[in-house]
LOKOL-28769 format. One record per residue (C-alpha): residue number from 1; x, y, z; chain. Coordinates in nm, 2 decimals, m for minus. Layout:
BEGIN
NUM,X,Y,Z,A
...
This chain:
BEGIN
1,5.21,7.88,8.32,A
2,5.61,7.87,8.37,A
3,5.64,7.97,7.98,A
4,5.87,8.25,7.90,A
5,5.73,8.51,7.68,A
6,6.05,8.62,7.46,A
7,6.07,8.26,7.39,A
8,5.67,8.19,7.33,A
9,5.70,8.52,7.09,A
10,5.99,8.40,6.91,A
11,5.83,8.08,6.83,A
12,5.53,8.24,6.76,A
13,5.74,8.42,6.50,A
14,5.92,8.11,6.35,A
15,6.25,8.22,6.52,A
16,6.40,7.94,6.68,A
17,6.47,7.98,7.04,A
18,6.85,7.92,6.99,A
19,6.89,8.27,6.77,A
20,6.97,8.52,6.94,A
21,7.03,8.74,6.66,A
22,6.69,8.96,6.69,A
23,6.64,8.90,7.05,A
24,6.66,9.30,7.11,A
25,6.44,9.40,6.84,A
26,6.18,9.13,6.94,A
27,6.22,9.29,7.30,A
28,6.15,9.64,7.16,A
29,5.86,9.55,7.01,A
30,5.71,9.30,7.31,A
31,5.77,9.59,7.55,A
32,5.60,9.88,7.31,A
33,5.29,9.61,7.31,A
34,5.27,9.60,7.70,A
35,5.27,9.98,7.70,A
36,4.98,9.92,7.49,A
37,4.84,9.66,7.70,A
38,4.91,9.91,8.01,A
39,4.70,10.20,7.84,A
40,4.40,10.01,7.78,A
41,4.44,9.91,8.15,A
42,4.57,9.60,8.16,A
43,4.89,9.47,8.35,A
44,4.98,9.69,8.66,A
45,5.00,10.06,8.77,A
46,5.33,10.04,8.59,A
47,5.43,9.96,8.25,A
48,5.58,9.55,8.23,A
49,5.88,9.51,8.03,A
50,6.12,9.21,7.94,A
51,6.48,9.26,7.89,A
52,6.57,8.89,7.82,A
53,6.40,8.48,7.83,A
54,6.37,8.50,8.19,A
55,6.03,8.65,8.24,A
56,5.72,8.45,8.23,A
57,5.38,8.54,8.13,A
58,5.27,8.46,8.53,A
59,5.53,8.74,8.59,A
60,5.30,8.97,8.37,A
61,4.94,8.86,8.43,A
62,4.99,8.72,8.81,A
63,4.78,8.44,8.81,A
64,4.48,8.63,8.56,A
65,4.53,8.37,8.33,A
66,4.17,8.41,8.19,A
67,4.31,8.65,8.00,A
68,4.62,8.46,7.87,A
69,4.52,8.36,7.49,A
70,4.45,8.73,7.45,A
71,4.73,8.90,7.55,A
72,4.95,8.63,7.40,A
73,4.77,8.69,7.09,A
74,4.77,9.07,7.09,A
75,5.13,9.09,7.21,A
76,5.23,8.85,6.90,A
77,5.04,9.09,6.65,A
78,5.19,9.40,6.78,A
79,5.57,9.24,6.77,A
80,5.47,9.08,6.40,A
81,5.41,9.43,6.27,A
82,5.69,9.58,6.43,A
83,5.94,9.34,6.36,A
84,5.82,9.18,6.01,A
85,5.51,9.35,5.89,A
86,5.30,9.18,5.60,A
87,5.39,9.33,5.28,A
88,5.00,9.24,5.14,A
89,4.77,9.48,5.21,A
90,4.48,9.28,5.29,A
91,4.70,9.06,5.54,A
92,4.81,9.39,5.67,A
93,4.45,9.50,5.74,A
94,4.36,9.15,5.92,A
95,4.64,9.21,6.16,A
96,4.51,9.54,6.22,A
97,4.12,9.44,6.30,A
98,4.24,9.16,6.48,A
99,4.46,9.40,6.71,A
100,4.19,9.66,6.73,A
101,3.95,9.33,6.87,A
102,4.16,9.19,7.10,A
103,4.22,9.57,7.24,A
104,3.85,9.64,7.29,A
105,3.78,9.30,7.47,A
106,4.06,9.29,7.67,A
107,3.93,9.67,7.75,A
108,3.59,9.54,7.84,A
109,3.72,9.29,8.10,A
110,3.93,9.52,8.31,A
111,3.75,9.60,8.64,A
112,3.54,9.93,8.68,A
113,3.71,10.09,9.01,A
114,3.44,10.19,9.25,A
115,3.33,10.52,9.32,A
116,3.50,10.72,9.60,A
């Protein structure tokens, strides 16, 4: 999937691709959701991060595109609630449980090492 994820976030967050003019604090928040994603054990022994467009999601998941809708979607809700929270409660809480979800089965799918 040659799709790069600033750009896939941006449109995710009805920010045109053309405006520029929150590209840094959309990268804040993408990168503070793969140190997320890092912690739970997904991505490498290093924490990904973006600095611009010309990362791809291949560049992050390397192929594991099983897990692509998830970590799309759970990268999305972490920038949404960094970047523009809800201001209603109750949508507030639905981001939250669908976070804490997508954490726990993206948790469940990375690979027990074996024992030494």
């Amino acid at each position: 999937m040659l799709e790069s994820i600033l750009n896939t976030i941006k449109k995710m967050l009805g920010i045109s691709i053309q405006d520029t003019n929150f590209d840094v604090d959309i990268i804040v928040a993408i990168n503070s959701a793969f140190m997320a994603l890092n912690q739970i054990g997904i991505g490498g022994e290093t924490v990904f991060e973006i600095v611009d467009q010309t990362k791809e999601w291949n560049d992050f998941l390397a192929g594991d595109m099983a897990k692509y809708s998830s970590v799309k979607s759970f990268i999305y809700l972490k920038t949404k609630l960094l970047f523009d929270p809800p201001t209603v409660g109750y949508h507030l809480t639905s981001i939250e449980n669908q976070i804490t979800e997508l954490s726990w089965r993206l948790s469940v799918q990375v690979p027990i090492p074996p024992e030494v």
